[in-house]
ROVOKOL-159863 format. One record per residue (C-alpha): residue number from 1; residue in three letters; x, y, z. Coordinates in Angstrom, 2 decimals. Each point is the difference from the previous one (the first is absolute). Layout:
<recs>
+------+------+---------+---------+---------+
| resi | resn |    east |   north |      up |
+------+------+---------+---------+---------+
|  NUM |  Ala |       X |       Y |       Z |
...
+------+------+---------+---------+---------+
</recs>
This chain:
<recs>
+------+------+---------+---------+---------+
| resi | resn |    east |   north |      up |
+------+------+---------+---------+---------+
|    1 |  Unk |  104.95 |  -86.71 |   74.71 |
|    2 |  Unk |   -2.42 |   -0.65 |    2.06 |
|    3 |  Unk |    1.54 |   -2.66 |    2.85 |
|    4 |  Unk |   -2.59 |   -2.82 |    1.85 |
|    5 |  Unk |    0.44 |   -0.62 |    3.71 |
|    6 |  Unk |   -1.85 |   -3.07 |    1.38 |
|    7 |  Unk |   -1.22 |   -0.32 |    3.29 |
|    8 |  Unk |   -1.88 |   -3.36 |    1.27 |
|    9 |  Unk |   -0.84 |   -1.31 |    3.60 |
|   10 |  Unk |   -1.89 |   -2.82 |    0.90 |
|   11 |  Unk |   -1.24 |   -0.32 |    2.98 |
|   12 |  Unk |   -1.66 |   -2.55 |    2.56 |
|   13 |  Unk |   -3.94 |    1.12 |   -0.37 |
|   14 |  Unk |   -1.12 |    2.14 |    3.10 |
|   15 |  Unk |   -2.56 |    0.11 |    1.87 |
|   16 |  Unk |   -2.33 |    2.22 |    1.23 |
|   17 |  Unk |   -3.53 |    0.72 |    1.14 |
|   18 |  Unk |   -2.48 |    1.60 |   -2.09 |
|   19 |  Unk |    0.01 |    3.24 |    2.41 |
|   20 |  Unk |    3.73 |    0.33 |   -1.19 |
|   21 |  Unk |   -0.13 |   -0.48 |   -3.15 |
|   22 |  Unk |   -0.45 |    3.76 |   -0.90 |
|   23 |  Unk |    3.28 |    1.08 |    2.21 |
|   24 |  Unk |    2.08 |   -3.08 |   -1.03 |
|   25 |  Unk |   -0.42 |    0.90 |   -3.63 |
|   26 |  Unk |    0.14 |    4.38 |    0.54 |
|   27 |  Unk |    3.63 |   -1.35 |    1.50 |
|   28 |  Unk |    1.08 |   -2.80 |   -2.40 |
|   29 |  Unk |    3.26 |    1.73 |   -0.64 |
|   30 |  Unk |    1.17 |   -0.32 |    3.96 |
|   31 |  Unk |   -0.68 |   -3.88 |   -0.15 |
|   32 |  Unk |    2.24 |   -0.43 |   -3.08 |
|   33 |  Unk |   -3.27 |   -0.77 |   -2.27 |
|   34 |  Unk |   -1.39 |    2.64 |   -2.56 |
|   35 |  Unk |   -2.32 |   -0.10 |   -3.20 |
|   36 |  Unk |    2.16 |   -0.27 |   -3.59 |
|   37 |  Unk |    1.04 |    3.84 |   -0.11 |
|   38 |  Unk |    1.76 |    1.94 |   -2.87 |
|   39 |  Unk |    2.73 |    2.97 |    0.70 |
|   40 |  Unk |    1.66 |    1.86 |   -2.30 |
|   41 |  Unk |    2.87 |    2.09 |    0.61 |
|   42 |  Unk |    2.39 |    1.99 |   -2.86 |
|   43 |  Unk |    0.53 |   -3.17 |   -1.93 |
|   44 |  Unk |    0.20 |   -2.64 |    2.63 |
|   45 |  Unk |   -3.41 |   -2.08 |    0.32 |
|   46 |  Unk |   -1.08 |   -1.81 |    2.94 |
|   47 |  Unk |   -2.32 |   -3.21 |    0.12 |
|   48 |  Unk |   -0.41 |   -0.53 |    3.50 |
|   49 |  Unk |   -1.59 |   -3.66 |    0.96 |
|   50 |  Unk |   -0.42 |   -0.60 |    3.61 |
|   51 |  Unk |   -2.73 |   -2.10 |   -0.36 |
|   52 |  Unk |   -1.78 |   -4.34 |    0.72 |
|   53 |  Unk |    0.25 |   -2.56 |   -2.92 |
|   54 |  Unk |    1.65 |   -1.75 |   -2.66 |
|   55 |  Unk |   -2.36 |    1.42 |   -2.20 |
|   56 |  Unk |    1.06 |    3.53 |    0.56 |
|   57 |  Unk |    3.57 |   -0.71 |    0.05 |
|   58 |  Unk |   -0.21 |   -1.82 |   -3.65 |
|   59 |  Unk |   -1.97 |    3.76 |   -0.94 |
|   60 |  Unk |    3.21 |    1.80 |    1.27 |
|   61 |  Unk |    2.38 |   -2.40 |   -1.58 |
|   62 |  Unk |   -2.16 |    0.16 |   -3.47 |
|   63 |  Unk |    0.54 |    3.77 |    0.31 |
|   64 |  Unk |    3.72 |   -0.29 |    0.70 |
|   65 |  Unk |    0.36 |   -2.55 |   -3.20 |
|   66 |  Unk |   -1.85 |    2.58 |   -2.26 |
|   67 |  Unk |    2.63 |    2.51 |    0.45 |
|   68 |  Unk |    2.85 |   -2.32 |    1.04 |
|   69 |  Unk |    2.33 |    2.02 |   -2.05 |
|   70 |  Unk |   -0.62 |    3.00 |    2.70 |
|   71 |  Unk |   -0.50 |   -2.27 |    3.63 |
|   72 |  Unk |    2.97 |    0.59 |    1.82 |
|   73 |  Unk |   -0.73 |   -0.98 |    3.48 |
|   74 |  Unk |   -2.54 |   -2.34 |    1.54 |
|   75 |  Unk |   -0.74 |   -0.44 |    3.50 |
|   76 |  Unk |   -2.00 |   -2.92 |    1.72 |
|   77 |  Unk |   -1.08 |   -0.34 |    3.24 |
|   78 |  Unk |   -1.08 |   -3.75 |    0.18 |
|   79 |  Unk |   -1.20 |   -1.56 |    3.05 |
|   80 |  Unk |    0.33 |   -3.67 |    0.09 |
|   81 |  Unk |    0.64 |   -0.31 |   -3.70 |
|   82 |  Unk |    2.21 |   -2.32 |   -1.05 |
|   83 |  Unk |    0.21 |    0.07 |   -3.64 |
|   84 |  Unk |    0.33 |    3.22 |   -2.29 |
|   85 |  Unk |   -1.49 |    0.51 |   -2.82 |
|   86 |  Unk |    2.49 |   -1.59 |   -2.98 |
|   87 |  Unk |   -1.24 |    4.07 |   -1.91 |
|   88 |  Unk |    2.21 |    1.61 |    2.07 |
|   89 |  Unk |    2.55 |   -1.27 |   -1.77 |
|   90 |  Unk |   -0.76 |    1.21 |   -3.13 |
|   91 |  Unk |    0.50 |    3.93 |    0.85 |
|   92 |  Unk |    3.03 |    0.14 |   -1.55 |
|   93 |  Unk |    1.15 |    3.35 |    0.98 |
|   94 |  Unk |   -0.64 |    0.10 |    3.51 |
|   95 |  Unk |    2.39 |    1.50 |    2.18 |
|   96 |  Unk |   -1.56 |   -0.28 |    3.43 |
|   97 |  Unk |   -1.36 |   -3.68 |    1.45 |
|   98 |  Unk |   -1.33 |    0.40 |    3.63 |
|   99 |  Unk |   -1.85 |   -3.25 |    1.33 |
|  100 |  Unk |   -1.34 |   -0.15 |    3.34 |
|  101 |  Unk |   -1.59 |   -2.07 |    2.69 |
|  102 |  Unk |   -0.04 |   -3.57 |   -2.71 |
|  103 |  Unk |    0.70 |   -3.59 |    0.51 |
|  104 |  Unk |    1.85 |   -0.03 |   -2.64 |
|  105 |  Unk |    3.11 |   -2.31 |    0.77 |
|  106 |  Unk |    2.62 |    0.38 |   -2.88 |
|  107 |  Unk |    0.50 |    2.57 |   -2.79 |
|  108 |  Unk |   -1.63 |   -0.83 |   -3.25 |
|  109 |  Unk |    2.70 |   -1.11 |   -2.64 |
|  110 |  Unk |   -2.44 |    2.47 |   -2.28 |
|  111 |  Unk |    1.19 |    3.50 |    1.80 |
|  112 |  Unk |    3.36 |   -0.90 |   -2.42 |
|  113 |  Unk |   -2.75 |    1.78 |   -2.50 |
|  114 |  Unk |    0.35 |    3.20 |    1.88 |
|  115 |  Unk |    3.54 |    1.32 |   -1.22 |
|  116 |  Unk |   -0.59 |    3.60 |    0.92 |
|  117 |  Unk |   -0.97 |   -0.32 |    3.60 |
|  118 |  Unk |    2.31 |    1.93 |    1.92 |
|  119 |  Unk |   -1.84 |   -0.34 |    3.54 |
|  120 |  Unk |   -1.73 |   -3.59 |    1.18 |
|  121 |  Unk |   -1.26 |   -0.05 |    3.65 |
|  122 |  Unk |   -1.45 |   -2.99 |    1.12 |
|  123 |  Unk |   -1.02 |   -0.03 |    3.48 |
|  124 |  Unk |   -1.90 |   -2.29 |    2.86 |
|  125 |  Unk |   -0.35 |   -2.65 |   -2.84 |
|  126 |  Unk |    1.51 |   -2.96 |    1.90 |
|  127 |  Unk |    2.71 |   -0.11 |   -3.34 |
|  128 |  Unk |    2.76 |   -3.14 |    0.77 |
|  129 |  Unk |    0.79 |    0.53 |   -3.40 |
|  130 |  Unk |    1.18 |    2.84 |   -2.09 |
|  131 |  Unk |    2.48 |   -1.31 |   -2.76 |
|  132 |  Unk |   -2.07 |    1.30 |   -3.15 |
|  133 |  Unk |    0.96 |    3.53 |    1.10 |
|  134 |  Unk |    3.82 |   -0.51 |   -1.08 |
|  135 |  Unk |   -1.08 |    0.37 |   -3.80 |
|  136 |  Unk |   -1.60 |    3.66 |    1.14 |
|  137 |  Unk |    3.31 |    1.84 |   -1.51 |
|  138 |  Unk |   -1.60 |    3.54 |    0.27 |
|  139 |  Unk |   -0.75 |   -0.50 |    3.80 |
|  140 |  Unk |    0.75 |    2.70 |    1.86 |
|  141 |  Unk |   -1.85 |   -0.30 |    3.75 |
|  142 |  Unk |   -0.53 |   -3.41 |    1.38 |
|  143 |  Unk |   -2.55 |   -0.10 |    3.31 |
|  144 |  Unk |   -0.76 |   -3.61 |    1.41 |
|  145 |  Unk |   -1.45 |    1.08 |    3.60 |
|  146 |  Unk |   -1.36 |   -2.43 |    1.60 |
|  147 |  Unk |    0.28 |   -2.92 |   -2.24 |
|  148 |  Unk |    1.33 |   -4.19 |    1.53 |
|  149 |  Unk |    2.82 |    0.42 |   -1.87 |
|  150 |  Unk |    3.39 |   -1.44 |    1.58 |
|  151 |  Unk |    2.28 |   -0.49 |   -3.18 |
|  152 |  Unk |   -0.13 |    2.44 |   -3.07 |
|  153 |  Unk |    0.82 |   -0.87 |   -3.65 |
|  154 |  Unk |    3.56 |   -1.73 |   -1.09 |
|  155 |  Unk |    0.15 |    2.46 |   -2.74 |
|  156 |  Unk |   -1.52 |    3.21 |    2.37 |
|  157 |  Unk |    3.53 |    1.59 |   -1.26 |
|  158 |  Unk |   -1.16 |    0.43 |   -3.24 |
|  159 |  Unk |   -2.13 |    3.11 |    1.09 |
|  160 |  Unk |    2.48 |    2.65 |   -1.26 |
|  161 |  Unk |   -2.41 |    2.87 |   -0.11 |
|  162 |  Unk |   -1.31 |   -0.64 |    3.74 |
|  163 |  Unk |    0.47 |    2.89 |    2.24 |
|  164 |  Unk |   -2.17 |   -1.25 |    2.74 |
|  165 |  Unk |   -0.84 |   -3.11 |    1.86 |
|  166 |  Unk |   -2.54 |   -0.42 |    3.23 |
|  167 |  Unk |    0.20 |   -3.68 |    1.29 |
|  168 |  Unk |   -1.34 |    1.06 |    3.23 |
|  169 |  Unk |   -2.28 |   -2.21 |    2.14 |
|  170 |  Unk |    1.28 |   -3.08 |   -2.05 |
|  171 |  Unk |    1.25 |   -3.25 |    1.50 |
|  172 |  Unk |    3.55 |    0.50 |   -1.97 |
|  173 |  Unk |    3.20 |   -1.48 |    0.97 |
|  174 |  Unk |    3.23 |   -1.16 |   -0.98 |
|  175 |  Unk |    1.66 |    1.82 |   -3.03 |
|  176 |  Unk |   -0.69 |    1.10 |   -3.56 |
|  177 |  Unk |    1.25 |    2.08 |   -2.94 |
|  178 |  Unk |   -1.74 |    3.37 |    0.11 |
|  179 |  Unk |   -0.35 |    2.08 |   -2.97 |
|  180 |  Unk |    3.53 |    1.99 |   -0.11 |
|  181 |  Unk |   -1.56 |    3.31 |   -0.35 |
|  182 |  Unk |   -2.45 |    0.21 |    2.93 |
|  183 |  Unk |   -0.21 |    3.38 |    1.58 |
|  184 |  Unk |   -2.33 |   -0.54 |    2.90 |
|  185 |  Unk |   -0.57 |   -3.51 |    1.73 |
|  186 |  Unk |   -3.02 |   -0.40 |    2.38 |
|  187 |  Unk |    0.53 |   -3.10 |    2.09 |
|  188 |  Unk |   -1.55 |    0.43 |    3.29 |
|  189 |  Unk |   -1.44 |   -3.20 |    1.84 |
|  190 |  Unk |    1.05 |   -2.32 |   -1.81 |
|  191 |  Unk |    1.74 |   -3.48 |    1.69 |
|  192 |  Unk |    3.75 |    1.16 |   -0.89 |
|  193 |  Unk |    2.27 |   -0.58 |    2.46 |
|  194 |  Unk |    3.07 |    1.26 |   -1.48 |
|  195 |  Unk |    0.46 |    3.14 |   -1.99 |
|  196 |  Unk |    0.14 |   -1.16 |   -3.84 |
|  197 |  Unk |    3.54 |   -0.04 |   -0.71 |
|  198 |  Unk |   -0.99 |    1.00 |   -3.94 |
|  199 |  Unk |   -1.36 |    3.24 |    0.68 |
|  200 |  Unk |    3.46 |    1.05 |    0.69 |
|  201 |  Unk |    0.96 |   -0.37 |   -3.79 |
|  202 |  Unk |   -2.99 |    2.37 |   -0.71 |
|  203 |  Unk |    1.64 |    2.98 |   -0.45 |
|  204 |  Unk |   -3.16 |    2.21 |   -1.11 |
|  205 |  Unk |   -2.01 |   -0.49 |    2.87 |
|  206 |  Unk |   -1.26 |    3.02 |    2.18 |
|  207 |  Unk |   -2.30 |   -1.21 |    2.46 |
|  208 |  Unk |    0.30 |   -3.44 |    1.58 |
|  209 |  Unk |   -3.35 |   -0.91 |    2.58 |
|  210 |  Unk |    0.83 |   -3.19 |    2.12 |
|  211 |  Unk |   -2.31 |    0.84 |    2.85 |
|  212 |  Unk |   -1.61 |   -2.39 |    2.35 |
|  213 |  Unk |    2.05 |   -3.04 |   -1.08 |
|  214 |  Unk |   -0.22 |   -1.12 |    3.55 |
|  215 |  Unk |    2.83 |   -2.82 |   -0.66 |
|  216 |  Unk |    2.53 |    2.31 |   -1.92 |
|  217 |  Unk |    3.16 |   -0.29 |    2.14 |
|  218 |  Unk |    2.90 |    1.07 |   -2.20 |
|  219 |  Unk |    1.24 |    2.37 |   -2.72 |
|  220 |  Unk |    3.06 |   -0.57 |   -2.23 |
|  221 |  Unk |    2.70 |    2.85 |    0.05 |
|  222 |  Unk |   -0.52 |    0.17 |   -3.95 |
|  223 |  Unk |   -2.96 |    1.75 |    0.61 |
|  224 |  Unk |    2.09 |    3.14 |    0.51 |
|  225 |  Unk |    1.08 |   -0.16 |   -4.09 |
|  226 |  Unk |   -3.66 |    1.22 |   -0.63 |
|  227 |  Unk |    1.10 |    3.77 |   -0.50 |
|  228 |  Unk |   -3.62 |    1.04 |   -1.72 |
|  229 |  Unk |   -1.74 |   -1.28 |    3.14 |
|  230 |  Unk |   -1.85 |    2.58 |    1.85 |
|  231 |  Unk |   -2.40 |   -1.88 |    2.22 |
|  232 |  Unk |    0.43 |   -2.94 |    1.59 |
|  233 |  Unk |   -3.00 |   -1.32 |    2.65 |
|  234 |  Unk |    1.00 |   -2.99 |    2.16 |
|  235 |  Unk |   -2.14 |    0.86 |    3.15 |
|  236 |  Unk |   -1.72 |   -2.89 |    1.70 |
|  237 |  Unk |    2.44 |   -2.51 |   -0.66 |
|  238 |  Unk |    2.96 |   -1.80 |    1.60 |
|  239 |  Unk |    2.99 |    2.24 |   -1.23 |
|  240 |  Unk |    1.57 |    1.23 |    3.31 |
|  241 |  Unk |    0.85 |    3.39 |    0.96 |
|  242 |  Unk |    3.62 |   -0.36 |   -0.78 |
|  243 |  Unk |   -0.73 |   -1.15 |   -3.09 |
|  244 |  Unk |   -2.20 |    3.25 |   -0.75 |
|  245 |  Unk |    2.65 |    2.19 |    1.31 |
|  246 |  Unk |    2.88 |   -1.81 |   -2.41 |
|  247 |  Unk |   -2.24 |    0.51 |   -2.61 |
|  248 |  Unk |   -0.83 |    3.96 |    0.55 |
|  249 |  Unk |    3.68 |    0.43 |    0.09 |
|  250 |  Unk |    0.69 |   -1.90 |   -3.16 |
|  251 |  Unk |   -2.83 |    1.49 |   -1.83 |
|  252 |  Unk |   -0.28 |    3.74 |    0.71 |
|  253 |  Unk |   -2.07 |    1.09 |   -2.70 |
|  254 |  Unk |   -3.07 |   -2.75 |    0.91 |
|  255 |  Unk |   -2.96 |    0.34 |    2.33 |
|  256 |  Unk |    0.11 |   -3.35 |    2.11 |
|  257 |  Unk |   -3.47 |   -0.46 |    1.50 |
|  258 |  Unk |    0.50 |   -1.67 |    3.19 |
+------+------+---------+---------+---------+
</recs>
């Protein structure tokens, strides 16, 4: 079966003078704009879309609705947008959202329609709000980069299948229930001041990245029940030396980044 793979970017217009033209073009791919191209490979096909225009964007999503049974990941670039077209929301079987670069705000309450997503990465959208992605049971990788989020969902929890989490460069604080089977954890520069006393339940978790949380001044000692954790980053904060040093002797089997 042949499997769809959407690709869309808008972009601000450029500008250029006529002399250019003819170079900007020959190198469209290096400035992140290109002509609607077509690649096949074994049975994967891509629809690359880097492209100006609501127009051409409702083109790729028609062609993503026509064979919405085989679309499996779409990809928007977005600058400035700050509404999504409600037809992404009817391609049912995707497994890979990645929205860029939006105004977007909140979560549509219409991504519930996307029950076999397993990976939704919504990044540099200026998102406060994300509670609609509780009801995304088949979640599996979570990335919220760069979003003005500072609480996250009551019922976040109820992400069983997550594995991964990046809340970095977020305005979080204060505590929450993650989702009890996280594996990795990407925190870094966020406005926590304390280590989040509920990661220490998590006893899946691998990798834990709380880097450049200039106020973080203190880890609990329950930290050292995390037996699966490998990698632990905590430079560029407030945890003192002796701190570091108590917690390299308690956990011998974890890289602490320092």
């Amino acid at each position: 079966m042949k499997t769809f793979v959407i690709f869309i970017l808008l972009s601000s217009l450029l500008c250029c003078s006529t002399q250019d033209k003819g170079n900007t073009f020959h190198d469209m791919d290096s400035i992140n704009l290109s002509v609607d191209a077509v690649h096949k490979a074994d049975s994967l096909i891509r629809v690359k879309q880097r492209l100006i225009g609501d127009s051409i964007l409702r083109l790729s999503l028609n062609d993503a609705l026509l064979n919405r049974n085989q679309a499996v990941e779409f990809y928007i670039d977005a600058y400035y947008r700050d509404k999504l077209p409600e037809d992404v929301f009817d391609l049912f079987n995707l497994k890979t959202l990645d929205i860029r670069f939006t105004r977007l705000g909140f979560v549509s309450e219409r991504i519930c329609n996307l029950k076999r997503l397993k990976e939704l990465r919504i990044t540099q959208s200026r998102l406060t709000n994300v509670d609609a992605v509780v009801c995304l049971d088949s979640l599996e990788r979570l990335d919220l980069f760069r979003n003005n989020l500072s609480s996250l969902p009551k019922d976040f929890h109820r992400l069983r299948q997550l594995k991964y989490l990046n809340l970095s460069s977020n305005p979080i604080k204060g505590s929450f229930e993650f989702p009890p089977f996280i594996e990795e954890l990407e925190m870094v520069s966020t406005d926590l001041t304390e280590f989040p006393r509920e990661l220490c339940v998590l006893s899946h978790l691998t990798k834990v990245n709380l880097a450049d949380n200039s106020e973080l001044n203190a880890i609990p000692i329950e930290i050292a029940n995390l037996i699966q954790l490998k990698y632990l980053n905590l430079s560029n904060t407030k945890i003192t030396v002796n701190e570091i040093e108590r917690l390299r002797r308690d956990m011998k089997n974890c890289e602490i980044v320092y």
